[in-house]
N, C-alpha and C positions, 0 to 999 in steps of 0.2 A: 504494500500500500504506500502511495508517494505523497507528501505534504507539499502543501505550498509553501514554501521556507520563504519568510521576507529575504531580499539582498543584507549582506553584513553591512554594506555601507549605509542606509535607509536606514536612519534615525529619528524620521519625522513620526514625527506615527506612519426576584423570581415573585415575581408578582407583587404590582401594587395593595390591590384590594384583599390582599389578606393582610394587612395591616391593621385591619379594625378588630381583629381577632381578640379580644381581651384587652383592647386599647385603655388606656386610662391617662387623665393629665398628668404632665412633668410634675415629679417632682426632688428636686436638690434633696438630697442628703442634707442634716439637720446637723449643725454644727453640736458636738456632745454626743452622739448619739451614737447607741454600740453598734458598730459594722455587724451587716450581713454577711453568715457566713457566705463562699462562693456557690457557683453550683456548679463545679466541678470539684468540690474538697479542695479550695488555695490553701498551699501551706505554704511560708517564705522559706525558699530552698536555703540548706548551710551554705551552699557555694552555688551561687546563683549563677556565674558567669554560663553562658549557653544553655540556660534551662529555659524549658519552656510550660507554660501552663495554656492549658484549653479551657476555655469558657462557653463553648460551641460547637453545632455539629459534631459531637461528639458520641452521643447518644442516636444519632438521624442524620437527616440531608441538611438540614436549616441550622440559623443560629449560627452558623459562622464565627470565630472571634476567639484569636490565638494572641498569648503574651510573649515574649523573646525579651530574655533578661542579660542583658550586659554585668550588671553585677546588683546587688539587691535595693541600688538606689538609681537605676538607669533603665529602661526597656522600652519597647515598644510595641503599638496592636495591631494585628495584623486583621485588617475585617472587623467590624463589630454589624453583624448582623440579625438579623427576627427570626424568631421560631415561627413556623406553619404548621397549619395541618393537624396532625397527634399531636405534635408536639407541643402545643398551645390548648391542648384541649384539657378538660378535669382528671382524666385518666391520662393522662400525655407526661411526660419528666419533668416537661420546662412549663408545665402550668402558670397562666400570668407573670411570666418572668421577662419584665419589660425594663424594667430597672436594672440598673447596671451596681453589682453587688460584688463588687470585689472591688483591692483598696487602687485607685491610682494616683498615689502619692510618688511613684515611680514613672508613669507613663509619660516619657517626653513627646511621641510621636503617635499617628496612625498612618497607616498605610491599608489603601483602597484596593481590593486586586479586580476588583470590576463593580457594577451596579446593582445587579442584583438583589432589591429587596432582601434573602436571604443572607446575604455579606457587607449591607452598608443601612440596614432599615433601622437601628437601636445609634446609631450617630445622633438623633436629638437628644437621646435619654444619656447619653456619654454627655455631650455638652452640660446637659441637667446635673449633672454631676459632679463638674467641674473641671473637665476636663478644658486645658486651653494650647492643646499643643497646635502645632503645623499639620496637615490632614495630607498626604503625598499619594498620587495619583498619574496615571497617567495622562496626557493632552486630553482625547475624547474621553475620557470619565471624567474631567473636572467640568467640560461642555454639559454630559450627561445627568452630572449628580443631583445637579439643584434643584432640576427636573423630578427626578423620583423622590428627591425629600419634601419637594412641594407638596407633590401627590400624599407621600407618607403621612406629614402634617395632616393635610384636610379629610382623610380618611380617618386617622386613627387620635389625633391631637387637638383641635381645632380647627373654626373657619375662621378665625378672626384676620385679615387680610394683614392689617396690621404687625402683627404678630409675626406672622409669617414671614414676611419680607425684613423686618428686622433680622429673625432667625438666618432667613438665606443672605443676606446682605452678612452679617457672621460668618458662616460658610463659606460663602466666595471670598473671606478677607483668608479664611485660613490653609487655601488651597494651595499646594503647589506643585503644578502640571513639570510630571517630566517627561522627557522621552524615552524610548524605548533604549536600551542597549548604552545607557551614562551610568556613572557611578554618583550619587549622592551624599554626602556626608551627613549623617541624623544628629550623634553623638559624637563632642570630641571632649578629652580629657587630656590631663596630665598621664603617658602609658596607656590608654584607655581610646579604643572609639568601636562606632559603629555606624557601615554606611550599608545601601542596599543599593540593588540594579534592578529596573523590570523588563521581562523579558513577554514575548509576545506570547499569550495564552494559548490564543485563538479559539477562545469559547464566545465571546461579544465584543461587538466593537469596543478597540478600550480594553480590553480586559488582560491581564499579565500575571506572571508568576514574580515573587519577588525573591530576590537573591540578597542574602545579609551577609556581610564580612563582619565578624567580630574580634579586637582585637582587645587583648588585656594581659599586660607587660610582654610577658614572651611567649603567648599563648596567641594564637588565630586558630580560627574556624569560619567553616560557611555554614550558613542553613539555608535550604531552600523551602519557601509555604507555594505550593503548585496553586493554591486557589480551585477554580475549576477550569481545568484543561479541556481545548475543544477536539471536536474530530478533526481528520484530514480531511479537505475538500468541501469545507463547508464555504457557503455561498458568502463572497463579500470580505471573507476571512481569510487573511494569511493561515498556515498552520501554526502549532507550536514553535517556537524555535528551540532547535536541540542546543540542551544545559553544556556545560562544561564538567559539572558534578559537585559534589560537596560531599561535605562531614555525615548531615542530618539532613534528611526530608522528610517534609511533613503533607501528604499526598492525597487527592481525593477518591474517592471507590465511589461515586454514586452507578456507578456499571460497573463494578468490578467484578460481577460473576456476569456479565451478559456482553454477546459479541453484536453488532449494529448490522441491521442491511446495510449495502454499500450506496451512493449517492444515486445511481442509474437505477437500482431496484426502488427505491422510494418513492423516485420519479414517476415510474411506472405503476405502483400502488396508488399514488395520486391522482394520475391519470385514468385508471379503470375506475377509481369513486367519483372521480367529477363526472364521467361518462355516464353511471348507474343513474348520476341524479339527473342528465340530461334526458335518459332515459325516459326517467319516473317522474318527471315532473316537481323533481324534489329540490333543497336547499343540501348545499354542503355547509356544514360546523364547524368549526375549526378552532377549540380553544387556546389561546395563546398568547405568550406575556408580549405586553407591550416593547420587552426589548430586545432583538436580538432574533427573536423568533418569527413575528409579525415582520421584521424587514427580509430574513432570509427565505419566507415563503413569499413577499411582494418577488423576489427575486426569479423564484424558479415558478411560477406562474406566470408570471413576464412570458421565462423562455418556452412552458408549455401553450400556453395560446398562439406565440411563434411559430412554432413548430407546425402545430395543429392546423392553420389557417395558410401554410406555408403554400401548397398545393391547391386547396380547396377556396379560399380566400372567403370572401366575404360572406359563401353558400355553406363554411361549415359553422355547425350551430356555437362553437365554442367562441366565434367572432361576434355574438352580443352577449358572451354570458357577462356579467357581472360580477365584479370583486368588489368586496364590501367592507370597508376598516370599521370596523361601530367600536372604537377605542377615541376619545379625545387623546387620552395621553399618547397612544399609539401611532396616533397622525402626528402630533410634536415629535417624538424619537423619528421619528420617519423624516420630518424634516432636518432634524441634527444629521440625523444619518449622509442626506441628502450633501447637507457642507462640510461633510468630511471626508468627501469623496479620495481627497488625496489619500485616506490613511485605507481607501479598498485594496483589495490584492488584484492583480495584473488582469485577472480573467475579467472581472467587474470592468473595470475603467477600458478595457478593450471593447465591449459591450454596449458603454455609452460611447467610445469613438466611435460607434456605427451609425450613430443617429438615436441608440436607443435609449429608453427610459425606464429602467425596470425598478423604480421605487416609483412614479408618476407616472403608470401608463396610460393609455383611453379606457379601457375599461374598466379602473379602479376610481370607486367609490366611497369617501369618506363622510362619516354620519360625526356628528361632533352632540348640537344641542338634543336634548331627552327628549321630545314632539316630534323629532323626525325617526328619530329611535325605536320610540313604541309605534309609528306608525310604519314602520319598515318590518317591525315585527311583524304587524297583523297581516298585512301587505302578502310577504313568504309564506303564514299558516293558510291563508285562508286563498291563495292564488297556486295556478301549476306551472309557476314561472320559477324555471333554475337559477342556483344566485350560491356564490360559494362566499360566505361569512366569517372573515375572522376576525373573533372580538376577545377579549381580558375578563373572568381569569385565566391564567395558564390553566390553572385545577379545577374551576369550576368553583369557585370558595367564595367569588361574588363575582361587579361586575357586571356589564352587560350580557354576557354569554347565558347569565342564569336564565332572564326572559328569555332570549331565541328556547332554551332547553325546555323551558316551562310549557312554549307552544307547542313544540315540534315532536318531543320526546317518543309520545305515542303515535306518532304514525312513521307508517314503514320506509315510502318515497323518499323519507330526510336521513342523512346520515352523519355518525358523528366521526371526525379524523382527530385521535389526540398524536400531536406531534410532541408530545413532552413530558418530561418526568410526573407521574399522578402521585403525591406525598398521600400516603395512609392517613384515614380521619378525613381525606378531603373528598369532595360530590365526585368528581374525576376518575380518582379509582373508585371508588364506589360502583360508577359508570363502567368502567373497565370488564369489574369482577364480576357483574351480576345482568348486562348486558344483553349477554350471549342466552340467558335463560329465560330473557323478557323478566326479569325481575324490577326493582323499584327503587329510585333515588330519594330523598330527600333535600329538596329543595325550598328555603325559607318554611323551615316545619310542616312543611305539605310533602304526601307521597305522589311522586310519579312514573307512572309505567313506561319502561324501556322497550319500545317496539322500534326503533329507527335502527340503521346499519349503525353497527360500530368495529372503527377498525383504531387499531397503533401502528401508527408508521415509527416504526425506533428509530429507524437511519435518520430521521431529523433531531435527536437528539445533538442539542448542542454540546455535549460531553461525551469528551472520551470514553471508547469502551476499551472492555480488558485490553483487549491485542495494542491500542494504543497508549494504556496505562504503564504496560509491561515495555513496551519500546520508550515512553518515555524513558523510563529507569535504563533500558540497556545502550540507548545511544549514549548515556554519560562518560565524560572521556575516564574522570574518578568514580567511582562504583560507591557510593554512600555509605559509611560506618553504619549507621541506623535510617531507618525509616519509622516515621508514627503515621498510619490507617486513618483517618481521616473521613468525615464527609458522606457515610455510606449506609445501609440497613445493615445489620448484623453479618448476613449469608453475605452481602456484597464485600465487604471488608474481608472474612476470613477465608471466602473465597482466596480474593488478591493476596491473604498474606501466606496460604500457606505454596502459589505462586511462585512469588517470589522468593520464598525460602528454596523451594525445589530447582527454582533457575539459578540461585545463588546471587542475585543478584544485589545482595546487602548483607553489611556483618549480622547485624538484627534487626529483626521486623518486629514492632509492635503495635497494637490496637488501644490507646487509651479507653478508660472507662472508671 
């Protein structure tokens, strides 16, 4: 399998609406008042230099948010992101844990590894807590962030406008965009520092691994945090770039026991379901987070209507079908996307050298205000006009997506494509697991009956699976002393680690918990 590697020299450059999950106003920690314990067990290491503590995705996929300690009065966080899904729920680990409960009387810095509600949505609740360091990012994530914190806010915090803009006017003071492939200084001392590099993920635009040098007297180390790493050949997206290697990695497994269709087979699953619905008179579904995921299917339905109409031209039926963004936020990312054309990979920008438009094409349709919403809704139930629908959430957990589901659900002609990871506890896999049996959702405390197609396309998953988890680790030129498991469902992590103990591709493999 080949990656789109950036050039060396080219240094330019998961869901909003579960956010309201157990949301609750900020609030500061109370001067006096006994610390909560963490919720991962923080205990201050005796020898702190290169230790690390998890706050996050530890337990699941969400929640994100790793500490890296220079020594016990230096560190910095790698991610501070929201629980979804179980994990926010009464029976879940990280029930209402929105608060940031551990001490950072040590946090000098944060470091962003992409947007992703799951690894940047508890950034308010850090600030509510006093954090006041530098926030380090790369170019398009400091474009993207303010964006999803805005969303964050008005979903789970407040409407007060006010407020808001103060908070992002904060934000953007504390930003600072670097590029891909520089070396940063975070921490310097007397014998003492700590700088980081980010290297290109290739899970969302923006989004990077970060590489930390630490140095303490005559001690260095590296650690690398993978963030979430994307597939090869994903649309829009360079690949990963191959590490150098290091001491420590700390890696994500959300696929670590499962291998992806490849790019052309997904293409083709897409293809037979848009087909079915042109058939049946029916609506294509398409749950999907506003970032990342909504631009790299604008993409490859670009080049399926191309294709489709290539021959046939205006007499085949795919040349009125309609594409439908029913995402405000999703039309804004769409546009960032749009002006950041530079930081696309080669295959994109060749794409629009041709004339074409594949975030802006003619047949793409964007729904912003609620009155055209619900009237687009009624429009698709109650008409046998085909129309393929992608709206927020990625899970099903709010969001417009829920109406289109609420109408459509029971009948057959509609069909649902989840292109995305479904988190346990949320409508999504619920949709997944019970589907196929014509079973029943729960949507806003109403049951409804699952009679529409439903498929998962994996190959759009924007994360690495095994085969590219395991090449990550082997293209490294150093083979890593340790690795920590990271990021995944139980089976997914011990899959991957007992993996990579078999390939030997690390002194040890561990899975916190």
């Amino acid at each position: 399998m080949t990656s789109k590697t950036a050039p060396e020299t080219n240094t330019r450059d998961h869901d909003q609406s579960a956010v309201a999950a157990g949301a609750r106003p900020l609030s500061p920690r109370q001067p006096g008042a006994e610390p909560v314990p963490d919720l991962i067990r923080y205990r201050e290491p005796e020898n702190a230099y290169g230790a690390i503590q998890h706050h996050g995705a530890v337990d699941g996929v969400t929640g994100s948010c790793h500490q890296l300690f220079l020594d016990e009065h230096n560190s910095i966080l790698i991610d501070c992101g929201l629980f979804q899904g179980a994990e926010t729920s009464p029976g879940g680990s990280k029930h209402d844990k929105l608060e940031i409960e551990f001490p950072l009387d040590s946090v000098k810095a944060l470091v962003v590894t992409h947007v992703h509600i799951d690894h940047c949505g508890r950034i308010p609740y850090l600030i509510a807590a006093g954090f006041r360091g530098p926030i380090y990012c790369s170019k398009p994530s400091a474009e993207l962030l303010p964006l999803v914190l805005e969303d964050a806010l008005k979903v789970g915090v407040t409407r007060d406008k006010a407020l808001i803009e103060k908070f992002l006017d904060y934000i953007k003071a504390q930003l600072r965009p670097l590029p891909y492939n520089q070396w940063q200084p975070v921490i310097e001392g007397e014998g003492q520092a700590l700088q980081i590099r980010l290297q290109r993920a290739g899970h969302i635009l923006g989004s990077a691994y970060v590489e930390c040098d630490l140095t303490f007297g005559e001690n260095k180390r590296r650690t690398i945090f993978s963030g979430d790493l994307g597939a090869p050949n994903t649309p829009l997206l360079y690949g990963p770039t191959p590490s150098e290697g290091c001491d420590d990695l700390v890696i994500e497994s959300t696929y670590g026991d499962r291998i992806h269709e490849n790019r052309a087979q997904r293409a083709e699953t897409l293809r037979k379901a848009i087909e079915r619905a042109l058939q049946d008179g029916g609506s294509v579904l398409i749950p999907a987070f506003s970032i990342g995921r909504t631009q790299e299917l604008l993409y490859e339905l670009e080049n399926n209507i191309q294709q489709q109409t290539k021959d046939a031209g205006a007499s085949s039926p795919w040349a009125d079908l309609p594409v439908i963004v029913d995402s405000p936020l999703a039309s804004r990312f769409t546009e960032v996307y749009r002006r950041l054309q530079p930081y696309w990979d080669e295959e994109a920008r060749n794409v629009v050298s041709q004339g074409r438009h594949p975030l802006s094409f003619e047949q793409l349709l964007t729904v912003n205000d609620h009155e055209t919403h619900e009237k687009m809704v009624n429009r698709l139930a109650q008409t046998k006009q085909p129309a393929i629908v992608i709206a927020a959430s990625g899970m099903c957990a709010g969001g417009r997506i829920v109406n289109y589901l609420k109408a459509m659900l029971s009948e057959p002609r509609h069909n649902i494509i989840f292109v995305g990871y479904q988190a346990k506890g949320t409508p999504g896999r619920d949709i997944q697991s019970f589907g196929k049996q014509h079973g029943y959702v729960e949507l806003d405390g109403e049951h409804y009956t699952i009679n529409a197609g439903i498929e998962t396309i994996s190959g759009y998953s924007a994360h690495a699976d095994q085969h590219d988890l395991l090449d990550f680790i082997q293209q490294m030129q150093a083979k890593p002393k340790t690795v920590r498991i990271v990021h995944g469902d139980n089976q997914a992590k011990q899959t991957l680690k007992t993996l990579i103990e078999a390939k030997r591709l690390a002194g040890e493999v561990h899975i916190p918990g």
